[in-house]
Residue frames relative to the residue before (quaternion, step in Angstrom):
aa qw qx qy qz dx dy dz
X 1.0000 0.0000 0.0000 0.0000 0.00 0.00 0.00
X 0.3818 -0.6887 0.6115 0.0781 3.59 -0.77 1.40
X 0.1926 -0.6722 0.7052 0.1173 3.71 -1.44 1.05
X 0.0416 0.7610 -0.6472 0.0182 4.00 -0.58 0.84
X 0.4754 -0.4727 0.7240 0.1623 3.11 -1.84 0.94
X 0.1335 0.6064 -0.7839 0.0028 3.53 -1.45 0.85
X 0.1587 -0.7531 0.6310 -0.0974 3.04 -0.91 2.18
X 0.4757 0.6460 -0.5329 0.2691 3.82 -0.51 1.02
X 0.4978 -0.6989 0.4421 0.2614 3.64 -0.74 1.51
X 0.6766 0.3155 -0.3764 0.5486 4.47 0.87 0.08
X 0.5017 -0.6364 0.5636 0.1601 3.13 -0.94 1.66
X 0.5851 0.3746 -0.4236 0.5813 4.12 0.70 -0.79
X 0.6493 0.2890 -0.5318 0.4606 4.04 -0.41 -0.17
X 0.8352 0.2090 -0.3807 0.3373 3.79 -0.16 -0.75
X 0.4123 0.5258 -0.5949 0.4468 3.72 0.66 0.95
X 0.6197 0.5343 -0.3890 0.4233 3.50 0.99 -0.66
X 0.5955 0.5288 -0.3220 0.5119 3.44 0.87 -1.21
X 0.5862 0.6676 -0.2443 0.3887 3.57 0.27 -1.21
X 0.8055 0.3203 -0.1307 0.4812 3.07 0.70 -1.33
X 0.5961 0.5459 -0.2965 0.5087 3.36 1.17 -0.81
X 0.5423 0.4871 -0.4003 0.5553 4.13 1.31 -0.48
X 0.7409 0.4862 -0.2924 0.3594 3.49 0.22 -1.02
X 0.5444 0.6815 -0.2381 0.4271 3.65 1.50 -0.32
X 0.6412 0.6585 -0.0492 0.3908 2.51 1.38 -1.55
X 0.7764 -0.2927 0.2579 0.4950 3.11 0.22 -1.95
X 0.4918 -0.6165 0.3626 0.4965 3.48 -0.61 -0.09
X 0.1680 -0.8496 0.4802 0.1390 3.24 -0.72 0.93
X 0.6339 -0.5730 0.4386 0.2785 4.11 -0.96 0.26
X 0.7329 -0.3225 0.2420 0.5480 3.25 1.36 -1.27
X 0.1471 -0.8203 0.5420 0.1077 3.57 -0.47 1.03
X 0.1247 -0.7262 0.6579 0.1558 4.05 -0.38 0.93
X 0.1425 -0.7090 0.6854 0.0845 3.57 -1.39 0.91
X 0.0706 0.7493 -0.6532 0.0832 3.50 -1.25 1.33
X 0.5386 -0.7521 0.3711 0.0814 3.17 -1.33 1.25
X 0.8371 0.1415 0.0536 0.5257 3.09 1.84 -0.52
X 0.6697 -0.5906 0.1822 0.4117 3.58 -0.44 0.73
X 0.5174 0.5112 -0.3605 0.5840 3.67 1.45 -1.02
X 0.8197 0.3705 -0.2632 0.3486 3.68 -0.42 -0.84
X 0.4419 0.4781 -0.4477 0.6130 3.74 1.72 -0.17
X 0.7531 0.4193 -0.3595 0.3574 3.63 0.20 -0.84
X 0.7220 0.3553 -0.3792 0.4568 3.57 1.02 -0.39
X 0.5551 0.5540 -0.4713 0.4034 3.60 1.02 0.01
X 0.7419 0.4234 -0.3069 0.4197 3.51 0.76 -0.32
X 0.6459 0.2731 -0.4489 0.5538 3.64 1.22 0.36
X 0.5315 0.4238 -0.5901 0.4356 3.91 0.76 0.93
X 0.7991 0.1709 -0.2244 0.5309 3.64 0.95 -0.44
X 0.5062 -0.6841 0.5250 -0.0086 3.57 -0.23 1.68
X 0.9018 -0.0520 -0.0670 0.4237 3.61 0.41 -1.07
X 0.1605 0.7819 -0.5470 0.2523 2.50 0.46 1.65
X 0.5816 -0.7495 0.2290 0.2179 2.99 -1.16 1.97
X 0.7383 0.0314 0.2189 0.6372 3.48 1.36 -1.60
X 0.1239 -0.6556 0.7446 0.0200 3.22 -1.62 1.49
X 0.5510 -0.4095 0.7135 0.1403 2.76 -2.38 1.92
X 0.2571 0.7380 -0.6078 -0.1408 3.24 -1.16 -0.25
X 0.3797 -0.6590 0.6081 0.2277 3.72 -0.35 1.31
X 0.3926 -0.7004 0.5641 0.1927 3.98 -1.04 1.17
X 0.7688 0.1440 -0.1589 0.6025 3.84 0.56 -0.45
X 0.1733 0.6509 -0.6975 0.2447 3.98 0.38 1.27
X 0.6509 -0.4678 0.4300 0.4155 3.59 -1.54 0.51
X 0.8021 0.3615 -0.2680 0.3925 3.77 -1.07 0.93
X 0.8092 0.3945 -0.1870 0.3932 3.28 1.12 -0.99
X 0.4997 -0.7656 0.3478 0.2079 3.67 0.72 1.61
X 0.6987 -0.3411 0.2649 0.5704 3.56 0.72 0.32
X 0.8030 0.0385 0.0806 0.5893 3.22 -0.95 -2.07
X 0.6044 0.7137 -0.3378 0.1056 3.88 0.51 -0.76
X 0.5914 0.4907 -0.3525 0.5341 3.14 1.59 -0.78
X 0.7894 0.3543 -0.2848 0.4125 3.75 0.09 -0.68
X 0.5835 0.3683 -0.5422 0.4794 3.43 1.12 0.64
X 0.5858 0.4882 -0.4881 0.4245 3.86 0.80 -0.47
X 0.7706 0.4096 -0.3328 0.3573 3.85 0.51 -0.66
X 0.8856 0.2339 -0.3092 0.2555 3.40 1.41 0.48
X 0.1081 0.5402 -0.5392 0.6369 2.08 1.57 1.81
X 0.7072 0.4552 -0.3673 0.3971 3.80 0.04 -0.39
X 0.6562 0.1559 0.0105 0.7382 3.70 0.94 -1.58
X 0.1999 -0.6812 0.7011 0.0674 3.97 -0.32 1.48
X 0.8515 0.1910 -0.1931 0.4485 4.22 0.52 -0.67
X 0.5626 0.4537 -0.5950 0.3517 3.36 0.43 0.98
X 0.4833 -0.6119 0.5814 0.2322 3.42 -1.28 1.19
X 0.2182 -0.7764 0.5906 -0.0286 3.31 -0.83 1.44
X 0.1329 -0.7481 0.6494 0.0299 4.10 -0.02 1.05
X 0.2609 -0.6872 0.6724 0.0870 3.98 -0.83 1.66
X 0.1176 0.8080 -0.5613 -0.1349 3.24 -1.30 0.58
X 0.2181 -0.8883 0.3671 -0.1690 3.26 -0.16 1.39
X 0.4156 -0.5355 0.6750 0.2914 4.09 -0.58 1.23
X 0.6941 0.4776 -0.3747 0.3871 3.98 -0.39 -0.87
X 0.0089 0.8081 -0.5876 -0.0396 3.03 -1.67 1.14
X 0.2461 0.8408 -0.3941 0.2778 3.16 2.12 0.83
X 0.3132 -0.8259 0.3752 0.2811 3.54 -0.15 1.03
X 0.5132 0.5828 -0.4313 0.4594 3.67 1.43 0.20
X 0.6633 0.3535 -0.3775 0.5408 3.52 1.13 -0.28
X 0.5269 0.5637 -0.4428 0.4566 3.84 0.81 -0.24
X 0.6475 0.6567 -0.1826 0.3408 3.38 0.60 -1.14
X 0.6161 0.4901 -0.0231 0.6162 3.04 1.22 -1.72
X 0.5998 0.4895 -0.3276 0.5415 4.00 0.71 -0.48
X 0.8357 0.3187 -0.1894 0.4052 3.48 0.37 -0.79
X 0.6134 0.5130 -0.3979 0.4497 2.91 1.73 -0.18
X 0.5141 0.5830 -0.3690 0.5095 3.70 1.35 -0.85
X 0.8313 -0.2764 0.3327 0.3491 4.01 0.19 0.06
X 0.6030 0.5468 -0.4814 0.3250 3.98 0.62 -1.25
X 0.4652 -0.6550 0.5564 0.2120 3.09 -1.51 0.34
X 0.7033 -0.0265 -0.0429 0.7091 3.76 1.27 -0.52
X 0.2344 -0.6133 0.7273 0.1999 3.57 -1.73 0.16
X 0.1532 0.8219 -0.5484 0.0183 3.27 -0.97 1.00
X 0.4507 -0.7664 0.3524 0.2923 3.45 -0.34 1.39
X 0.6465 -0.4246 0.4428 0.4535 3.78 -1.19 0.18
X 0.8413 0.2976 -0.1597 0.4221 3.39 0.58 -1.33
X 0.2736 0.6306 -0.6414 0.3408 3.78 0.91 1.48
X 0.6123 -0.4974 0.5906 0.1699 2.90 -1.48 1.02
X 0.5828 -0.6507 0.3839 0.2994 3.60 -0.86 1.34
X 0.5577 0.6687 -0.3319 0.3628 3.30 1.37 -0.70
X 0.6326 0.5597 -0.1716 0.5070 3.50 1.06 -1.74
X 0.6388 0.4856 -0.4257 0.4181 3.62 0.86 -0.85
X 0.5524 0.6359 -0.3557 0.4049 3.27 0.66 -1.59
X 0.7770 0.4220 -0.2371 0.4024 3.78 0.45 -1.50
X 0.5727 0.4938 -0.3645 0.5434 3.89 1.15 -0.68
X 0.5823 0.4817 -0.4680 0.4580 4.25 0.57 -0.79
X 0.7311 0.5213 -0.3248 0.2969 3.57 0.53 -1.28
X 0.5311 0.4969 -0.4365 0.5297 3.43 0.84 -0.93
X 0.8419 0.3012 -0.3678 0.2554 2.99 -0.63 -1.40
X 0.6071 0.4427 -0.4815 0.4512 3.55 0.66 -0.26
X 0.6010 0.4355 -0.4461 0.5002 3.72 0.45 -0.48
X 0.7386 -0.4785 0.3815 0.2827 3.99 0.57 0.31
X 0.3522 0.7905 -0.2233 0.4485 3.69 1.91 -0.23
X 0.0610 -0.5922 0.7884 0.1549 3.42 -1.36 0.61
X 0.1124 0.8305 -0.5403 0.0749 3.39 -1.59 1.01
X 0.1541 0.7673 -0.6161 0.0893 3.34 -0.99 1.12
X 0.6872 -0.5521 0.2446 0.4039 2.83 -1.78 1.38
X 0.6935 -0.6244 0.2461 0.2620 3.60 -1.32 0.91
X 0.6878 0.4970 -0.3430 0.4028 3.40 1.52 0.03
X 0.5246 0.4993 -0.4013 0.5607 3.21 1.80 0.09
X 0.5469 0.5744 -0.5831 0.1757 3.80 0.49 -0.34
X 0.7327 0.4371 -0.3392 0.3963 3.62 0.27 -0.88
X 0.3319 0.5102 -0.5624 0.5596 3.95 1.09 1.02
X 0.9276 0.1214 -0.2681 0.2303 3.45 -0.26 -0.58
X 0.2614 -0.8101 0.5060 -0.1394 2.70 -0.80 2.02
X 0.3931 -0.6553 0.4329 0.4782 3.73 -0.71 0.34
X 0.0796 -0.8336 0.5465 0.0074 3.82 -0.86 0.84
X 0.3200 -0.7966 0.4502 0.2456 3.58 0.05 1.25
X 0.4627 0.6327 -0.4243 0.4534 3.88 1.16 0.17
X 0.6760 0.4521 -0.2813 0.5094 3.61 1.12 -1.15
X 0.6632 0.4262 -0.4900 0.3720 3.54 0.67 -0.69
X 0.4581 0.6458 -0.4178 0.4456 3.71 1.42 -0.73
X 0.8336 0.3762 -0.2648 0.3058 3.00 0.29 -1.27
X 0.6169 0.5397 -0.4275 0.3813 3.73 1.54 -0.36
X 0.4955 0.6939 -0.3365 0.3997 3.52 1.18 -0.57
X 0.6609 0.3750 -0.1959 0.6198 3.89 1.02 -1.38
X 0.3930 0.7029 -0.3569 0.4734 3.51 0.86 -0.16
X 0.6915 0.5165 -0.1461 0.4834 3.46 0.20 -2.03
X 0.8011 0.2549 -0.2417 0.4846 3.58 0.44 -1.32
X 0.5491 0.4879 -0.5482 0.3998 3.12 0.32 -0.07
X 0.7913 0.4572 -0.3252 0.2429 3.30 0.35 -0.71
X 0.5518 0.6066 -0.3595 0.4454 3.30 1.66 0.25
X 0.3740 0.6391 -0.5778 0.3433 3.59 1.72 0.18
X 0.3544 -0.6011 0.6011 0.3896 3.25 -1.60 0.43
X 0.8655 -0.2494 0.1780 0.3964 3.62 -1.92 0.38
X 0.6278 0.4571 -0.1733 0.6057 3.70 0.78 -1.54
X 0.7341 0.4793 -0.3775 0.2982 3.46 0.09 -0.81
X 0.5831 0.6552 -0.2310 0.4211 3.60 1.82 -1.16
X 0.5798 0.6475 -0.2162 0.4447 2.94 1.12 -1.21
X 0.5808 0.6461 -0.2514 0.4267 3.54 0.88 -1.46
X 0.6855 0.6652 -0.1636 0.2467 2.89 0.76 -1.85
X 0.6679 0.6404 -0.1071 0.3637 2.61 1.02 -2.59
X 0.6399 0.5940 -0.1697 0.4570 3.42 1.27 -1.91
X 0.7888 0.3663 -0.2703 0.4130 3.43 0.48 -0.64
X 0.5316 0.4291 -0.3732 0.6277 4.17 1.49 -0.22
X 0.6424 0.3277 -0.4750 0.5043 4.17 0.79 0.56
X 0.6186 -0.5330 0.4107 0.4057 4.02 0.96 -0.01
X 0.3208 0.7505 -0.5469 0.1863 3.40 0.97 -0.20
X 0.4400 -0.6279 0.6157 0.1817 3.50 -1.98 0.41
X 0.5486 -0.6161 0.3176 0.4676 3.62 -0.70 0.88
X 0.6878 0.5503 -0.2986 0.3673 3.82 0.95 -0.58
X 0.4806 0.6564 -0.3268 0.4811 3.06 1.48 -0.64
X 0.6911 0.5216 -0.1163 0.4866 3.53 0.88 -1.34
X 0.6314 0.5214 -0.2861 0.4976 3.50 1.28 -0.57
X 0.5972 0.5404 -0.2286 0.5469 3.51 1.35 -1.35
X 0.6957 0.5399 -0.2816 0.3810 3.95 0.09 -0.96
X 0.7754 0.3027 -0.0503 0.5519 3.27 1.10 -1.65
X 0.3959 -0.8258 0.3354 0.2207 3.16 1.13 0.16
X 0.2812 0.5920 -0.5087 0.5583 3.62 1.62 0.83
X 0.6622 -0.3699 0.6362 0.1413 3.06 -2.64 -0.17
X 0.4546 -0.6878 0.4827 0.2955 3.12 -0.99 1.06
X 0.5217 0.5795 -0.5016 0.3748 3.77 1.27 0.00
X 0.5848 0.5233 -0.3778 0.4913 3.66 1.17 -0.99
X 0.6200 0.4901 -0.5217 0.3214 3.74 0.26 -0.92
X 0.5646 0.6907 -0.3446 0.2924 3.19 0.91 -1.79
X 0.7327 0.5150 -0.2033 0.3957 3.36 0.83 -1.94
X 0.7255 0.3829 -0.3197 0.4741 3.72 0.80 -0.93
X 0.3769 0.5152 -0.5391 0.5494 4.23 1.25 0.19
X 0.8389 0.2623 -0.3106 0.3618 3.64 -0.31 -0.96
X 0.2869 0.5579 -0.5295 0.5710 3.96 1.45 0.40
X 0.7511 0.4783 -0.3286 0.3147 3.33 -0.17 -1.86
X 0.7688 0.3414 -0.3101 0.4430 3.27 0.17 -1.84
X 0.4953 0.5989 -0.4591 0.4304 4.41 0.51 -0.30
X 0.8468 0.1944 -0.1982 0.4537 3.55 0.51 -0.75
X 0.6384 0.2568 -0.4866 0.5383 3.40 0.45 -0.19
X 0.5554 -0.5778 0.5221 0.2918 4.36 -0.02 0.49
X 0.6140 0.5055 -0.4707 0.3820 3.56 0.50 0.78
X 0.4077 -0.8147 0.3944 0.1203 3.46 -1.52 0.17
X 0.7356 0.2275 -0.0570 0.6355 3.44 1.60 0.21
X 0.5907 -0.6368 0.3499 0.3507 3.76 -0.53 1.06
X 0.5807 0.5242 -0.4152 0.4644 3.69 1.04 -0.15
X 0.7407 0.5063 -0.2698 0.3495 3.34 0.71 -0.86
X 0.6237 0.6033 -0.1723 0.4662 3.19 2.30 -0.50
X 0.6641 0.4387 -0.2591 0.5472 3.22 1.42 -0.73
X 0.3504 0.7173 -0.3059 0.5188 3.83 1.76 -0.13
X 0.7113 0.3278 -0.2192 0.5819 3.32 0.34 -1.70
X 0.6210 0.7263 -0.2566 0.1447 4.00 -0.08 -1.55
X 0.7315 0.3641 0.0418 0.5750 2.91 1.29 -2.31
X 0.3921 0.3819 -0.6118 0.5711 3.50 1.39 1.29
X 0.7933 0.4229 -0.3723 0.2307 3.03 -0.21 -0.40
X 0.3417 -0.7737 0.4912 0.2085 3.52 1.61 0.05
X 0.0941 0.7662 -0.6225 0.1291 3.71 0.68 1.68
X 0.3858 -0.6553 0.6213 0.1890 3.17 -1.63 0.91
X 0.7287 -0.4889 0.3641 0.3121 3.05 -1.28 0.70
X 0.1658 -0.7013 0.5766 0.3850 4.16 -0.33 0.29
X 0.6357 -0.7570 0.1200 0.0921 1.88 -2.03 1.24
X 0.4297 0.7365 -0.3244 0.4095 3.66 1.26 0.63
X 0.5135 0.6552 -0.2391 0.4999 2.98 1.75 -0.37
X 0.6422 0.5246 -0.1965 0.5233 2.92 1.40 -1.74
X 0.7575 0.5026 -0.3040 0.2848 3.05 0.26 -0.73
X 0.4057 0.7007 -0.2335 0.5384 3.18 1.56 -1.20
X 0.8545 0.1942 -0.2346 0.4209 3.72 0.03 -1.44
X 0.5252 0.5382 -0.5037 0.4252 3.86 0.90 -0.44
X 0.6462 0.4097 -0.4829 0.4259 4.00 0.35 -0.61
X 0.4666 0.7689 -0.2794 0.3362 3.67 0.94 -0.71
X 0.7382 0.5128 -0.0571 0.4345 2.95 1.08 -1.85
């Protein structure tokens, strides 16, 4: 019996998932989290856990950033992306960052069932019209490496980041976050130290591969907005 994390912010998708596990196999225990913090704290209350859902654009998890910190964190748990998107540069980029399967929203409970099995059986798997997308691409390995450092920004530092791949102005950034343009200053010369670069062009260059998502307070901030 298999313990799985099902990590997606619409309660109707992880009943689907849920249901589509319970089809499947018999499971030990399914934890359900709504967001990327509370996936992360469910997996250091439940250690052996067998398999992580992981919804690619859930609140918190910055795009590519969450599923490169968690496999870099848990190197042997088989991480299944699930993901509205069928852009094969973001597929591509999933399987390069670590995931063990990519499985669209709109698989058929059936297909899901088949993607859980592989990967538990040790398997990389995706639905059969995405397989011939994932190719090795010496850009992704580029891109898992800039990845890595990014992911050692701290919280404030991401944020920084984010601000500067929208065009922002160092004051602008000072006003929002509610710091000093001396602190911004300080968390650029963090920024430009760890990703290895030397000037905000070369940062918003490196960044806007990686397709960062707004953090998640922003988001939130702009969906009430909406």
């Amino acid at each position: 019996m298999a313990k799985l994390i099902v990590a997606d912010d619409h309660p109707l998708f992880r009943n689907a998932l849920i249901n589509a596990i319970s089809n499947t196999f018999v499971t030990k225990a399914t934890i359900e989290t709504d967001c990327f913090e509370a996936t992360c704290q469910a997996l250091e209350q439940h250690p052996d856990t067998d398999l992580l859902l992981l919804d690619l654009h859930m609140p918190g998890n910055c795009g590519f950033l969450g599923l490169i910190q968690l496999r870099k964190k848990y190197p042997a748990l088989p991480i299944v992306v699930i993901s509205a998107s069928d852009d094969p540069d973001v597929i591509r980029r999933v399987m390069t960052f670590g995931a063990s399967a990519y499985v669209p929203k709109s698989a058929h409970p059936v297909e899901i069932g088949k993607a859980l099995t592989a990967v538990m059986n040790g398997d990389v798997w995706l639905p059969q019209h995405m397989q011939q997308l994932f190719k090795p691409d010496p850009n992704n390995l580029n891109d898992l490496d800039l990845a890595a450092k990014v992911a050692q920004l701290t919280n404030q530092q991401y944020k920084v980041l984010y601000y500067l791949t929208e065009g922002w102005l160092n004051k602008q950034i000072a006003y929002d976050l509610h710091i000093s343009e001396a602190t911004v200053k300080a968390h650029l010369t963090a920024i430009f130290r760890k990703l290895g670069v030397t000037n905000r062009t070369q940062v918003v260059i490196q960044a806007q591969r990686l397709q960062l998502e707004a953090p998640v307070d922003r988001a939130l901030a702009q969906q009430q907005d909406a």
